[in-house]
N, C-alpha and C positions, 0 to 999 in steps of 0.2 A: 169774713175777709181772710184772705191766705197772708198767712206771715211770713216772711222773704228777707232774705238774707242778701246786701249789697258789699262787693271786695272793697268799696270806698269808706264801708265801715269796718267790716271785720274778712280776713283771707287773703288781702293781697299779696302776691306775690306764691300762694301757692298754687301747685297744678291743679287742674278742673278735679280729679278725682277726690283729691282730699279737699279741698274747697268743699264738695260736696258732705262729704265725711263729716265735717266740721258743723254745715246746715245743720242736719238731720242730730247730733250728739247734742243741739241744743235747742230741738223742738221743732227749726222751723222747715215750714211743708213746701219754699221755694227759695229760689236763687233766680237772683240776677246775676249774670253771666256774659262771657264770651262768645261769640257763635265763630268767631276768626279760631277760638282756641280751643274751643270744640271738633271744626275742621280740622286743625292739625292734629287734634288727640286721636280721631279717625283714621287720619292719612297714617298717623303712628302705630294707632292697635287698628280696629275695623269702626264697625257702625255697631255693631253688637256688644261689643265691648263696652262704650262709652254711654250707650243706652240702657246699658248692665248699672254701668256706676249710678245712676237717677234711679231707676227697679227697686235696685237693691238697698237705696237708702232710705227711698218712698221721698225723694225728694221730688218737686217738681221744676224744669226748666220753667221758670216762669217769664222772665221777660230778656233781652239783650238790646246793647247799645245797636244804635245803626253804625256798621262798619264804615260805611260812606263817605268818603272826606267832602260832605257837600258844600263845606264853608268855604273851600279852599278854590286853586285856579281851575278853568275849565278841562284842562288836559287830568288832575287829579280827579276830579269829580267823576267824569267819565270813566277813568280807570275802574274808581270803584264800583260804579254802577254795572260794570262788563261783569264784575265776578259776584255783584251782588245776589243772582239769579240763582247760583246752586248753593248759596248759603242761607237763601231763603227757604230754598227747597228740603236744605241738612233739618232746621228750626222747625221745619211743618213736618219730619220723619221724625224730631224729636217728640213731637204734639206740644213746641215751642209757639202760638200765636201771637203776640206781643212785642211790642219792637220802638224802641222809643231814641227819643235825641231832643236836644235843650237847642234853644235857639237866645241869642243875644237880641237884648232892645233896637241896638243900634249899632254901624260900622260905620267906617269912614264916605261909606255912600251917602248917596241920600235917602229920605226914607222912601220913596218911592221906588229908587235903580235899587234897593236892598229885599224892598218885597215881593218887585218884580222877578229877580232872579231868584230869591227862594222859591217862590210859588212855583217856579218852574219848575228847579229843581226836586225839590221835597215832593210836586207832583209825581215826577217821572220815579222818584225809588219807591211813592207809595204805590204806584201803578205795579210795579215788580213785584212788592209784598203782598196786593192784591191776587194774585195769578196763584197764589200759595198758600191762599185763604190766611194773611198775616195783618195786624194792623200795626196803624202808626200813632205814638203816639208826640204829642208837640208838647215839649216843658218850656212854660216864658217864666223869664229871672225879674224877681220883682225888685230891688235894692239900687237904691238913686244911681250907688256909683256909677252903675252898669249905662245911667241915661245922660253923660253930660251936657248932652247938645239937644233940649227937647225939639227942635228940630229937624231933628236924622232919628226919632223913636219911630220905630215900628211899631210894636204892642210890647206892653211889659206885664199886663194883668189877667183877670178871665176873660173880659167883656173881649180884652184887644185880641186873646188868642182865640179864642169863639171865630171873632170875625176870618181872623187869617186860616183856621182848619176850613172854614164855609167857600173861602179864596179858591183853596187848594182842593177839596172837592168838587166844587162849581167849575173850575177852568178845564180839571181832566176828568172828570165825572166820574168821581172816585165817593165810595160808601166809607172805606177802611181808617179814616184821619180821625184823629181825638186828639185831648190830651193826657199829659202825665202832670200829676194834681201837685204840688210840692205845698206843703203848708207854711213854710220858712216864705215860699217866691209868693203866696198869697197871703200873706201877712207882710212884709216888706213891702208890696205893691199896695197897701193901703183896702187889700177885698175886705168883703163883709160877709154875712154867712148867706145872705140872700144874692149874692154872686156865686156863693157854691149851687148853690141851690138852681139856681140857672144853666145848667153844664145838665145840658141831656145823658144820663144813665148811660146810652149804649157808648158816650163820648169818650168815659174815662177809662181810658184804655188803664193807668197805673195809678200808685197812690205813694208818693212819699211823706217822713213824716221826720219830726225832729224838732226841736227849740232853741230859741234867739236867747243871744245876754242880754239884761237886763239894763239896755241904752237907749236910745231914742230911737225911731224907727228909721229917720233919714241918715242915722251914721251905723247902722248894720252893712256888716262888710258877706261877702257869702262864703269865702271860707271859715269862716269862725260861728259855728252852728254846735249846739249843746245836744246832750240827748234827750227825747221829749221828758217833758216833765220837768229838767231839771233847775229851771228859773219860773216857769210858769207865763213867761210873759206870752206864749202863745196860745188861743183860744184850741187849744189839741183836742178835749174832749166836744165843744160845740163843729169842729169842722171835723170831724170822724164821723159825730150823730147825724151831721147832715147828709153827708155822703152813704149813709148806711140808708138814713133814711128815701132816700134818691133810689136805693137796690144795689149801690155798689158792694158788691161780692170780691171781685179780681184781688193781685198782688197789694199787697202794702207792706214796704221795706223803712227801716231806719236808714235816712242818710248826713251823714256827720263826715267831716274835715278834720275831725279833730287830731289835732299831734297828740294829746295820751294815749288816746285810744288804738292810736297807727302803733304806738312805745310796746302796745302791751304783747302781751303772747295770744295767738290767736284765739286762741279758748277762754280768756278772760274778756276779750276785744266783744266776740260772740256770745259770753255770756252777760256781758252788759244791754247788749242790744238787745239781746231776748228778751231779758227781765223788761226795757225801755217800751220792746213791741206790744208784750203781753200785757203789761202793765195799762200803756196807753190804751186799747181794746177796751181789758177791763172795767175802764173807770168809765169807757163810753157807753160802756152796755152792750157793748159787742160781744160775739161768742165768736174765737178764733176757730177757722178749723187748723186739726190736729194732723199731725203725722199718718198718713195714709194707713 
């Protein structure tokens, strides 16, 4: 598995070059990133330039949020899908394939007018990342609060995101849909490891990873996530081994909320999460790859 470094744990707020800078000074062989802030670091230096800084650090772009505002009104959605096309195209000059976005259980729709217009949507920008040889990937949040109205739930676990990637392939006849595996939103959701276990290899597109405080399942909040290991309440080495054993290779980043971690100075933020990546690997029996 490649170890990958996310701004939501350690770099926010720095420019893409030393973001980068910062990866690679503490081991790991990817980032998760901007493709909007990639774009402007172009429009500001070149393409060569910004393809220099990843070269040069032996980092790898590994994955980016969908820029897309697909949640939002039709006139936004649209917008971004117009400009989605040569940002897709930046990501596939980077040898960026990977491309992910979290979807909520439920909104004030119902769960049907809510599925309905995702599928469309999420269609239509996976169709664009197809065209760029990109894929997508789909993170469902697993944590009650996220479902008040069991009602208006869409999916919140693997079984439910399974079905909705199959929606979203089957309707526009798209190969490119997965998910992104979060261990926090499959442990919250109540999975078991023979639900990891069920998630077809070519599916996972990403791998997140981190751990719960030490409270009951149904009052875990999602900003409030530990680094893995650090309470234990999450099965990290049994859903690492399964997914290893499934052939997943791709990204796997630490993702944490946490306010120390945000306090600290980026180099200790990054060097905790390293030690948290490696560590967890380790203990799975995994061999990370290294620094190119």
């Amino acid at each position: 598995m490649i170890p990958t470094l996310t701004q939501v744990t350690a770099g926010a707020g720095l420019p893409l070059d030393e973001y980068i800078a910062l990866a690679a000074r503490h081991g790991f062989v990817g980032v998760e990133y901007s493709i909007q802030e990639a774009a402007r670091a172009v429009q500001d230096n070149d393409f060569a330039t910004v393809a220099g800084w990843f070269e040069r650090a032996q980092v790898l772009p590994a994955v980016f949020d969908l820029p897309v505002q697909w949640r939002q009104d039709e006139a936004t959605f649209q917008d971004g899908l117009k400009q989605l096309p040569a940002l897709a195209k930046l990501a596939q000059d980077l040898d960026c394939t990977r491309c992910t976005t979290w979807i909520v259980p439920a909104t004030d729709a119902t769960a049907q007018e809510y599925a309905s217009r995702s599928i469309e949507r999420l269609g239509a920008v996976a169709r664009v990342l197809e065209e760029e040889g990109l894929r997508l990937g789909l993170e469902f949040l697993g944590p009650l609060h996220f479902r008040p109205d069991p009602d208006k739930v869409w999916f919140y676990d693997i079984q439910g995101a399974l079905a909705a990637v199959e929606a979203v392939a089957r309707t526009h006849n798209l190969e490119n849909v997965g998910l992104l595996v979060d261990c926090w939103h499959w442990y919250t959701s109540g999975g078991t490891l023979m639900d990891l276990a069920s998630i077809p290899v070519e599916q996972v597109i990403h791998i997140h990873i981190n751990d719960a405080p030490d409270i009951a399942r149904e009052n875990q909040i999602d900003n409030q996530r530990l680094l893995p290991g650090a309470s234990g309440v999450i099965d990290l080495t049994g859903f690492l081994k399964t997914l290893a054993a499934l052939g997943c290779d791709g990204p796997v980043a630490v993702e944490t909320f946490s306010d120390e971690l945000k306090s600290l100075p980026p180099d200790e933020a990054a060097s905790r999460a390293a030690e948290a990546t490696f560590g967890a690997l380790e203990k799975a029996g995994i061999e990370p790859v290294r620094l190119l």
